[in-house]
Structures are given as structure tokens and as C-alpha cells.
PyMOL CGO cylinders between C-alpha atoms (Angstrom):
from pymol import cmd
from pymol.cgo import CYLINDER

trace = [
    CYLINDER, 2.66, 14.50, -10.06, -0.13, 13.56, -7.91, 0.3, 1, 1, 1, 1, 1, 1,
    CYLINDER, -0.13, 13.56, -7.91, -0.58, 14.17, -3.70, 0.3, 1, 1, 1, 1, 1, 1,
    CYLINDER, -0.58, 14.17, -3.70, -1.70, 10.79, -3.44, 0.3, 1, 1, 1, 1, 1, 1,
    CYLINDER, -1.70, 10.79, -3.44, -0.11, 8.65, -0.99, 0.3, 1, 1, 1, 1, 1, 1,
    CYLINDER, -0.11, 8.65, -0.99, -0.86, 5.23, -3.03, 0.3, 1, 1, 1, 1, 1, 1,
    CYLINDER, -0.86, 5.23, -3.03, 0.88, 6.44, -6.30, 0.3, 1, 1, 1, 1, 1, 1,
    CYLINDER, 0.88, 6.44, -6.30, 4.62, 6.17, -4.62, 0.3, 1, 1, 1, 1, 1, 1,
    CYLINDER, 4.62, 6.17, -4.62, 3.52, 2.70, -3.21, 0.3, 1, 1, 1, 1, 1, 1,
    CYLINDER, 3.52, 2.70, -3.21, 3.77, -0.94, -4.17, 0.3, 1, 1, 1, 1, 1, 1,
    CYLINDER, 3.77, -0.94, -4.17, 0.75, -1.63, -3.14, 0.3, 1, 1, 1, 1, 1, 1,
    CYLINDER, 0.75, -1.63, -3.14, -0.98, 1.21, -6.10, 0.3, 1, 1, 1, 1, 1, 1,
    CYLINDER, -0.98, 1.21, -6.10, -1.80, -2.26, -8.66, 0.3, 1, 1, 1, 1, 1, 1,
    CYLINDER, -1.80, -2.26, -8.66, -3.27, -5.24, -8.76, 0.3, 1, 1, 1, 1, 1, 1,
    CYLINDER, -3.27, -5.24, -8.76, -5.92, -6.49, -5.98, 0.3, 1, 1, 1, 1, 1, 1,
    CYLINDER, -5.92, -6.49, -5.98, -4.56, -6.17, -2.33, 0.3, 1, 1, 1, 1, 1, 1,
    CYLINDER, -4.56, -6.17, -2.33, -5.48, -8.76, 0.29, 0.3, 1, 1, 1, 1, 1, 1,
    CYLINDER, -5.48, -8.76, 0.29, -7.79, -6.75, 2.18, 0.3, 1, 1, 1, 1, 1, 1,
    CYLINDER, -7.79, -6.75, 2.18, -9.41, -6.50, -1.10, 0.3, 1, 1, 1, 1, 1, 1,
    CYLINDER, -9.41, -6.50, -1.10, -9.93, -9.60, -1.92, 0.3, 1, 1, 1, 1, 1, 1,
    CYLINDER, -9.93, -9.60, -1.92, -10.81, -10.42, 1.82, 0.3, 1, 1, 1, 1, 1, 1,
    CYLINDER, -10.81, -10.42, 1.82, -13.94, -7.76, 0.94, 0.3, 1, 1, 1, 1, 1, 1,
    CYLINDER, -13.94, -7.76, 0.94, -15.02, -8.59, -2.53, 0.3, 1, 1, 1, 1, 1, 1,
    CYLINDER, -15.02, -8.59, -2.53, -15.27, -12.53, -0.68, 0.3, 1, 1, 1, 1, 1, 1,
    CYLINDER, -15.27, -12.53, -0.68, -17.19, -10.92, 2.23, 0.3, 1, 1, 1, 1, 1, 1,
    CYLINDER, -17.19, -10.92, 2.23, -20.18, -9.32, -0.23, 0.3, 1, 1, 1, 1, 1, 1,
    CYLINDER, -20.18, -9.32, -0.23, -23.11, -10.78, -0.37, 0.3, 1, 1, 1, 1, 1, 1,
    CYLINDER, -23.11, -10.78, -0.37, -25.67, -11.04, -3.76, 0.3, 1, 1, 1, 1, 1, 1,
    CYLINDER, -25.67, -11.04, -3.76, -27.08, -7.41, -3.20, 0.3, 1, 1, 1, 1, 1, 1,
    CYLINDER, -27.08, -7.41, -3.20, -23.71, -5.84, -2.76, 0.3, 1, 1, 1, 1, 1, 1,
    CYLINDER, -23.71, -5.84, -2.76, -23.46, -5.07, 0.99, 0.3, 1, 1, 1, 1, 1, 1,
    CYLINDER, -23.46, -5.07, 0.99, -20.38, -6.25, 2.87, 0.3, 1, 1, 1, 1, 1, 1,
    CYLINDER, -20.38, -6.25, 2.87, -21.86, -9.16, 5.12, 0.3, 1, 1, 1, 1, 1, 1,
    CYLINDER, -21.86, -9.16, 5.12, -19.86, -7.33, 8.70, 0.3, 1, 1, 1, 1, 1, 1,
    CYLINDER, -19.86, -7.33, 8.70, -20.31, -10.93, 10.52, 0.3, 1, 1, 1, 1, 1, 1,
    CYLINDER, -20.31, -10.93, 10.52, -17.56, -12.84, 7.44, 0.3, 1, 1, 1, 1, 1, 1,
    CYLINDER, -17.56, -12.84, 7.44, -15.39, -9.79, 7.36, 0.3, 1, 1, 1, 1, 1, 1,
    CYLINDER, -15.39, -9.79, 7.36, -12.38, -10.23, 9.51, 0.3, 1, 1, 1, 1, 1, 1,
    CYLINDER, -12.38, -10.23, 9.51, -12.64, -13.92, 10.53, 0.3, 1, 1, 1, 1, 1, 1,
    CYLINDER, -12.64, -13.92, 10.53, -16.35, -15.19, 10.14, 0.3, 1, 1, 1, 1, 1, 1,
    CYLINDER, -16.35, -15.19, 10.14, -17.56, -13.41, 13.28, 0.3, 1, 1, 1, 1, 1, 1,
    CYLINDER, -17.56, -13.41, 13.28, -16.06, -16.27, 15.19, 0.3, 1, 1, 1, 1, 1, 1,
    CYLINDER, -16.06, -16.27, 15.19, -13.67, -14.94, 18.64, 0.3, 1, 1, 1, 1, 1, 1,
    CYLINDER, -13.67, -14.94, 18.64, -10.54, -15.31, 15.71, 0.3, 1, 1, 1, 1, 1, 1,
    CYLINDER, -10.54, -15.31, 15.71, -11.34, -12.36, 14.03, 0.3, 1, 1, 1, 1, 1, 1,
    CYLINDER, -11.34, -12.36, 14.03, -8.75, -10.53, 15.72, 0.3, 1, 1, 1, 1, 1, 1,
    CYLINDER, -8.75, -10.53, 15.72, -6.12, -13.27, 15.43, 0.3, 1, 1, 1, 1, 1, 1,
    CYLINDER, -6.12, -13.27, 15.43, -6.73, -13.10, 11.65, 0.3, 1, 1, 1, 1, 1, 1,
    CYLINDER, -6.73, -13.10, 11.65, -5.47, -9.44, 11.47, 0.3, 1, 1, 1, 1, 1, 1,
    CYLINDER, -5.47, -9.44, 11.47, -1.70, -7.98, 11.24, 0.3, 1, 1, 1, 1, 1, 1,
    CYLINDER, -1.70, -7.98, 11.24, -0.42, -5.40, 9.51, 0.3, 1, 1, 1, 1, 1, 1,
    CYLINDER, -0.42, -5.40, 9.51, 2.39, -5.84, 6.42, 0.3, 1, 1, 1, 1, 1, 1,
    CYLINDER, 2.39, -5.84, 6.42, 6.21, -5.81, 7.32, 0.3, 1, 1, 1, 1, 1, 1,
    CYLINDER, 6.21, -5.81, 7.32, 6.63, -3.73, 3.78, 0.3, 1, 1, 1, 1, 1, 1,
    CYLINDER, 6.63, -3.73, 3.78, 4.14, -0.93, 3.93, 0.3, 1, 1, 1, 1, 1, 1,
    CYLINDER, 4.14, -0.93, 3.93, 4.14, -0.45, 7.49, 0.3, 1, 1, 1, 1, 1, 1,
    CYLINDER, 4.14, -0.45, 7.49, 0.48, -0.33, 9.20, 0.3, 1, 1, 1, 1, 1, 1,
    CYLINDER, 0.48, -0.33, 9.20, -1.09, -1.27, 6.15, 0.3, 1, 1, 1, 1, 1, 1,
    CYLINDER, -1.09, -1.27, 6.15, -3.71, -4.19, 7.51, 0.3, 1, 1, 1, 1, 1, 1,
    CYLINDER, -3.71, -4.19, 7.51, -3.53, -7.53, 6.06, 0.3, 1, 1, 1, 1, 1, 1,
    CYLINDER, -3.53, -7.53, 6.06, -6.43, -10.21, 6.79, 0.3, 1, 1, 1, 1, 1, 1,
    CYLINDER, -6.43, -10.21, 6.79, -4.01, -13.53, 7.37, 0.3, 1, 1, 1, 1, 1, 1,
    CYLINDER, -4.01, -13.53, 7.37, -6.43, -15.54, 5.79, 0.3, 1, 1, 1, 1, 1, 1,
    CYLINDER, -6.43, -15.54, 5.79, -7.37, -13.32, 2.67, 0.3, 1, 1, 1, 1, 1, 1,
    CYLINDER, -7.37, -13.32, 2.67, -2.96, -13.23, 2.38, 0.3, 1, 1, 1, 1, 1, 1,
    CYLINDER, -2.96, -13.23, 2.38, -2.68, -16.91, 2.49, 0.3, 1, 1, 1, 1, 1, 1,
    CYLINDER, -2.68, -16.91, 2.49, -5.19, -17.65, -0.30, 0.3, 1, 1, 1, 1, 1, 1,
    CYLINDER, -5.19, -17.65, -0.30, -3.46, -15.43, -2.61, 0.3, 1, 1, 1, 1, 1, 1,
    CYLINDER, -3.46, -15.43, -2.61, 0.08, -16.20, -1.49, 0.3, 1, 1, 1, 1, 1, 1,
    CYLINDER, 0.08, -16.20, -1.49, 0.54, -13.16, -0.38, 0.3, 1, 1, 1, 1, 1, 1,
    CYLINDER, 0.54, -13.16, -0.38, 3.33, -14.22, 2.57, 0.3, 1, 1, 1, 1, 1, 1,
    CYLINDER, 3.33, -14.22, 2.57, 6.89, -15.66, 3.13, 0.3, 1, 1, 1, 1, 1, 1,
    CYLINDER, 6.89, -15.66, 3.13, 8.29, -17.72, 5.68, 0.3, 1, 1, 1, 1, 1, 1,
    CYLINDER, 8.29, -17.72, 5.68, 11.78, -16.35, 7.27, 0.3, 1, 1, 1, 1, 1, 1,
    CYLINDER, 11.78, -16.35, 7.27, 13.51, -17.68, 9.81, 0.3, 1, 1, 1, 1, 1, 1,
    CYLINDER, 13.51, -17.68, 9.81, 10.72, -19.51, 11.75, 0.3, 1, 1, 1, 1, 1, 1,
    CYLINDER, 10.72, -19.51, 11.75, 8.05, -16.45, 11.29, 0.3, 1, 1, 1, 1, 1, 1,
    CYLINDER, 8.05, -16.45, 11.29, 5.16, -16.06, 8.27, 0.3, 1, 1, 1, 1, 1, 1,
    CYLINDER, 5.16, -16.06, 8.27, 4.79, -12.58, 7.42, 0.3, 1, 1, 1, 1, 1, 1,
    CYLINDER, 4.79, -12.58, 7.42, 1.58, -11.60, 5.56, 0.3, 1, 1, 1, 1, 1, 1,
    CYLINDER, 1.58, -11.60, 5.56, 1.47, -8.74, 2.58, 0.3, 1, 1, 1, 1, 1, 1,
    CYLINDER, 1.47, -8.74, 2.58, -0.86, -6.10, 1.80, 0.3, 1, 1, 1, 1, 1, 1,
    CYLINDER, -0.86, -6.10, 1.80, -0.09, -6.42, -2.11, 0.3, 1, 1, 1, 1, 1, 1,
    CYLINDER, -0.09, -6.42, -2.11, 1.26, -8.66, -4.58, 0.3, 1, 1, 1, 1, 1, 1,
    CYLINDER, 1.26, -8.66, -4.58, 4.42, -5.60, -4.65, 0.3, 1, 1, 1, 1, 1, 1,
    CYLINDER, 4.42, -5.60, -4.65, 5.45, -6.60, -1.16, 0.3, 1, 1, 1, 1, 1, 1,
    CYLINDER, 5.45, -6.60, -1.16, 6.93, -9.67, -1.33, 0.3, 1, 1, 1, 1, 1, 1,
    CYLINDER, 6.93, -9.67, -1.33, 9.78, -8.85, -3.98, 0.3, 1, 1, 1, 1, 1, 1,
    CYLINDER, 9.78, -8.85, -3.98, 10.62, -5.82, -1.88, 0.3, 1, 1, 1, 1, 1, 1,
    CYLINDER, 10.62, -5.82, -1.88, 10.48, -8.38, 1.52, 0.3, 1, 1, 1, 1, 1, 1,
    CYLINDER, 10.48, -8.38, 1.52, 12.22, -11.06, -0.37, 0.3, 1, 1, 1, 1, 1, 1,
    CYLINDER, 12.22, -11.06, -0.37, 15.21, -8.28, -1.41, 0.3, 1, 1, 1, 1, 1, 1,
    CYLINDER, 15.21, -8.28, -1.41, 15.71, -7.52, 2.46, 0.3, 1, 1, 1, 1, 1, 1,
    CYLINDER, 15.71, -7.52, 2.46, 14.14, -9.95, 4.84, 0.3, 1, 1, 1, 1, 1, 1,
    CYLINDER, 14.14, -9.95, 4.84, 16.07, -8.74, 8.08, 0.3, 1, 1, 1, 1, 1, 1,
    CYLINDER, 16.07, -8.74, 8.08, 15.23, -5.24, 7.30, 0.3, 1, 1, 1, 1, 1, 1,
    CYLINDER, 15.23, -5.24, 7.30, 11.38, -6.09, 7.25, 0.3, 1, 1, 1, 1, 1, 1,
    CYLINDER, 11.38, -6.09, 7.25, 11.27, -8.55, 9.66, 0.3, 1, 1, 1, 1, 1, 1,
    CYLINDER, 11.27, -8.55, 9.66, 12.21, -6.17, 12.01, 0.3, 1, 1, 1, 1, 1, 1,
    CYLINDER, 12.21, -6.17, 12.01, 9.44, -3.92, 10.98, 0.3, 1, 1, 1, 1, 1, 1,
    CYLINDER, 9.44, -3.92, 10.98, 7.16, -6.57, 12.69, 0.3, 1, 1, 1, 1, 1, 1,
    CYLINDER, 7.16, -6.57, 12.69, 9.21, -7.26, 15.97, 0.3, 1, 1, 1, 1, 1, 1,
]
cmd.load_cgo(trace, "trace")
């Protein structure tokens, strides 16, 4: 047994969104370029960020989310996941989640 809080989560396989939002964001030399990280540097950045219905206050870059399909659309709304594990457990319960966010 093991004190660490990603070993009881969904989220403890397989490359998360924020992730994959990062390994885009390094340049050549491998240093994280800060100005493509969260949104291109652009006044979006912030609009770009939420945080997944599943695994409360984990942070999920929209963008990064969308190119993986990490997301579902319920009932008007697109939620964004934090890992691949978060959908089946949104998709099992969507009014339980979607609340999560409200």
C-alpha cells in the first residue's frame, strides 16, 4: 500500500491533458516555453483553464482536453477531463459530475 494520493485515482495511467498540454509547450532544449503554456500568451490563457468534473480541482487546459478527446457534451455544457479515466466514470453518472462544476 502506498501514501500516494495518485495510486487510488483514475487519473494514475496513461498521459493526462495537462501533460500533453506541457510536453506540446517544450521547446528543442527541453525548457517549457512559459509564453505557449496555458493559451499561447494571448489574454485567453485564462479562458483555456477549468478544472475536471471527476477528480475535483484537478486543472485541465480546454484546449490540450479537446485534442485528445478528453470531454463530453451533457445537456448543453462541455466538460473537460484531466485523464483518459474520467470520462467512463463521467459518462456512468453525468448529473452527479455535472454538478461538481456548477
Amino acid at each position: 500500500m502506498t501514501n500516494d494520493p495518485q495510486a487510488a485515482s483514475c487519473c494514475s495511467t496513461g498521459l493526462t491533458a495537462s501533460d500533453a498540454a506541457h510536453t506540446a509547450a517544450v521547446s528543442g532544449h527541453g525548457k517549457a516555453n512559459l509564453l505557449v503554456v496555458g493559451g499561447g500568451g494571448g489574454g485567453g490563457a485564462a479562458d483555456d483553464q477549468t478544472t475536471c468534473p471527476v477528480m475535483v480541482g484537478s486543472p485541465v487546459s480546454k484546449a490540450a482536453a479537446e485534442a485528445v478527446g478528453l470531454f463530453r457534451d451533457y445537456e448543453g455544457e462541455r466538460y473537460y477531463f484531466c485523464c483518459a479515466g474520467c470520462g467512463p466514470a463521467f459518462d456512468a453518472d453525468p448529473a452527479k459530475y455535472a454538478a461538481n462544476v456548477a
